[in-house]
C-alpha positions as a LaTeX table, in Angstrom:
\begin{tabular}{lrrr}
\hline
Residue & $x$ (\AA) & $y$ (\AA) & $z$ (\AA) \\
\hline
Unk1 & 0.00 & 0.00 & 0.00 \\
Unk2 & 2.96 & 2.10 & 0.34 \\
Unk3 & 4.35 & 2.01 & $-2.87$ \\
Unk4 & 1.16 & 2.26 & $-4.42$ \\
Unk5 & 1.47 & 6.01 & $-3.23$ \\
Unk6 & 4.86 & 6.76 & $-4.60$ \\
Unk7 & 4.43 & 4.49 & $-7.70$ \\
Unk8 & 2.25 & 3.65 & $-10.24$ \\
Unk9 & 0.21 & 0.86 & $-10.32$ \\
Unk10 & 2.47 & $-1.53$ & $-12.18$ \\
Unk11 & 5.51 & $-1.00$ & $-10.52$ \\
Unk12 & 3.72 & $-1.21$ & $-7.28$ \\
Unk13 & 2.58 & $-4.73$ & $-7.91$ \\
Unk14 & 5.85 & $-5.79$ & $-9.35$ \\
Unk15 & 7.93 & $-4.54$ & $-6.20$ \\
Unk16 & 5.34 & $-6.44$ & $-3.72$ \\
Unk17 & 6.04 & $-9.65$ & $-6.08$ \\
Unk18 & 1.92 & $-9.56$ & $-7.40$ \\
Unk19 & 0.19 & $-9.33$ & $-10.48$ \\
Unk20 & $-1.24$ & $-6.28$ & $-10.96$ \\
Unk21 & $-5.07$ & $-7.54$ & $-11.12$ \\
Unk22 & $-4.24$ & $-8.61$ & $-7.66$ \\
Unk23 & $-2.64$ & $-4.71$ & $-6.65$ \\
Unk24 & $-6.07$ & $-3.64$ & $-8.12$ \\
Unk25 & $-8.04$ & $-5.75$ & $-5.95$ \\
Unk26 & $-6.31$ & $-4.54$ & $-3.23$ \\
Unk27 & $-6.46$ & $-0.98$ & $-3.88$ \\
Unk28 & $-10.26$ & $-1.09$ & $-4.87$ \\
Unk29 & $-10.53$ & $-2.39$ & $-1.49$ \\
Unk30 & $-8.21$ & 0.09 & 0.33 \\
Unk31 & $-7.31$ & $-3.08$ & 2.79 \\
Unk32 & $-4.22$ & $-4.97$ & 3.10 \\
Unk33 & $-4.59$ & $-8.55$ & 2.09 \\
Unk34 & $-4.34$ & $-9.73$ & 5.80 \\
Unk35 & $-7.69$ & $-7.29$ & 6.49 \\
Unk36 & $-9.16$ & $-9.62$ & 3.49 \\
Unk37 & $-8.39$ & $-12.82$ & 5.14 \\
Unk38 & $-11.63$ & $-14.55$ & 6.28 \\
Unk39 & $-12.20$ & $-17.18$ & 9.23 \\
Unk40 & $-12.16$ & $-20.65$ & 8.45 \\
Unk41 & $-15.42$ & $-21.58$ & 9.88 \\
Unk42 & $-16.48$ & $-24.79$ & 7.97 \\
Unk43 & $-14.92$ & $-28.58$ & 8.03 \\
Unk44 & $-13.93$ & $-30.32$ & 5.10 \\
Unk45 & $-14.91$ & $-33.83$ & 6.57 \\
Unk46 & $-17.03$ & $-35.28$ & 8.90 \\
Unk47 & $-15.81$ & $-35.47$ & 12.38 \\
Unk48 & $-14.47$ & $-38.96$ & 13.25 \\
Unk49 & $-13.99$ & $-38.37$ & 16.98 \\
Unk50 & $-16.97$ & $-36.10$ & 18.09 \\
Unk51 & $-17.56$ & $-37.77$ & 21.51 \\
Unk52 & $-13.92$ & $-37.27$ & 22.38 \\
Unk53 & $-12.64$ & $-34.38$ & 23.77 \\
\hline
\end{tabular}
């Protein structure tokens, strides 16, 4: 987000190692990619164990 104020979009991307649909994604969001991160809430499996603890 930092370089995205000193460069242009392009570079920007290139210096954080990202494609530059990615930098846009970002910077339509205004968020860092860690503030994009969701929970993971859900379970790819069925629980084989639920009765122990």
């Amino acid at each position: 987000m930092k370089e995205l104020h000193k460069h242009t979009l392009t570079i920007a991307a290139a210096k954080a190692g990202m494609d530059v649909k990615t930098g846009r994604k970002y910077r339509r969001a205004n968020k860092l990619p860690s503030e994009l991160k969701r929970p993971h809430d859900w379970l790819k499996r069925p629980d084989q164990f639920p009765d122990v603890l």
